[in-house]
N, C-alpha and C positions, 0 to 999 in steps of 0.2 A: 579655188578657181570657180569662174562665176562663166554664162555664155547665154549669147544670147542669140536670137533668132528671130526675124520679125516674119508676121505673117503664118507662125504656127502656136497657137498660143498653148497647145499640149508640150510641145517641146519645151517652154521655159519649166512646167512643174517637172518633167521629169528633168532637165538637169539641178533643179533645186533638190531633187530627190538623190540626185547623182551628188550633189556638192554635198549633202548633209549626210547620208549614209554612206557612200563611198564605196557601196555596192555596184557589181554589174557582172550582169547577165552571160555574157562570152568572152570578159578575159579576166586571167588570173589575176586577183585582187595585188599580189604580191609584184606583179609585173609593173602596177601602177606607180607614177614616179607621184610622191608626198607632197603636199602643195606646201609651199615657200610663204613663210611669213611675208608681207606685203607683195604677191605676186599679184600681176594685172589682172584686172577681167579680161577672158577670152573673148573679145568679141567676133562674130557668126553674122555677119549682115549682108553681106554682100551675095546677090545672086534672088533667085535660086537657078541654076543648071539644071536639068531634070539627066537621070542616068539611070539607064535599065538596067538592072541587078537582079540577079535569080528569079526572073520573069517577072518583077515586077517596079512602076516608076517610085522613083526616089528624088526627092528634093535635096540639089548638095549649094550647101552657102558656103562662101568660103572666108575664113575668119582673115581680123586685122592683122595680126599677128606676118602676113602672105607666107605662113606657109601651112598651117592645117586646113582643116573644115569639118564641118555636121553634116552627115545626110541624114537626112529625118524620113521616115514615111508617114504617108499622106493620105487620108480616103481617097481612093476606094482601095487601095495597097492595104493585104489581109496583116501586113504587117503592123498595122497601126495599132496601136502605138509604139514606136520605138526610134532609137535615133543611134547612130553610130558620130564618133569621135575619131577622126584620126590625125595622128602630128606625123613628121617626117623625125627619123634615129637613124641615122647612120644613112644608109643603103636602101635599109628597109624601112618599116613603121610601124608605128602602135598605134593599136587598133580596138575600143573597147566601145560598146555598145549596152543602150539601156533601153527598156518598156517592158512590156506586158502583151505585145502582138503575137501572134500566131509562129511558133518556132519555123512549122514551115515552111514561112514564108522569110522567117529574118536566117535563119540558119544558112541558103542557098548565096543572100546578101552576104552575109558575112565571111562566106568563103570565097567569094569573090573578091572582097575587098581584101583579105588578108594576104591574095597571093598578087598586092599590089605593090612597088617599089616605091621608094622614094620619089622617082623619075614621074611612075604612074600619080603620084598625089600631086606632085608642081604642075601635072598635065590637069589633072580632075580641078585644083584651084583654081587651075587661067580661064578653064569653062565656067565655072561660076561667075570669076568676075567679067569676063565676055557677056555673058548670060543678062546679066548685072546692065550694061550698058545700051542694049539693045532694047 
């Protein structure tokens, strides 16, 4: 799987780093669902929405796909560099995140997005692509 994001050009290495190692940083490698011989590129363009997350802003695109998206962090976010991934599964979602920024600043993000539903991600996409139009 391939994603792209315009307008953060740190974002494209690290998911080229995410597509090739298949590492990442706050979810269990094993929870990852295996990428499918000729599966699409995920595209990530639309937007950006900006969303406060553990005190700090976050850039969220929301992919073609209408139903995941990337939030990335951005300078001045202590987080930078890092970017979260999340799809809609069921009810709830999976949620996996990649960089090298500051834990305390991506750790607080990350458990706020985790305790998001389904519902909350179709919410977090409409505002990217609002975001997007405006």
């Amino acid at each position: 799987m391939h994603i792209t994001c315009p307008g953060v050009a740190l974002i494209a290495a690290l998911v080229a780093l995410w597509s090739d190692a298949r590492q990442f940083a706050l979810a269990d490698a094993a929870s990852l669902p295996e990428p499918q011989a000729g599966q699409a590129e995920l595209q990530c363009q639309t937007g950006p929405a900006t969303k406060h997350l553990g005190g700090n802003d976050w850039a969220v695109y929301a992919c073609a796909d209408g139903r995941s998206v990337v939030v990335a962090a951005g300078a001045p976010n202590p987080a930078s560099p890092f970017f979260f991934i999340i799809q809609p599964d069921g009810d709830g979602i999976i949620l996996y995140g990649e960089g090298t920024g500051d834990k305390a600043a991506t750790e607080p993000a990350y458990n706020a997005l985790l305790a998001m539903s389904a519902t909350d991600l179709a919410e977090l996409h409409q505002q990217a692509v609002a975001a997007a139009r405006q």
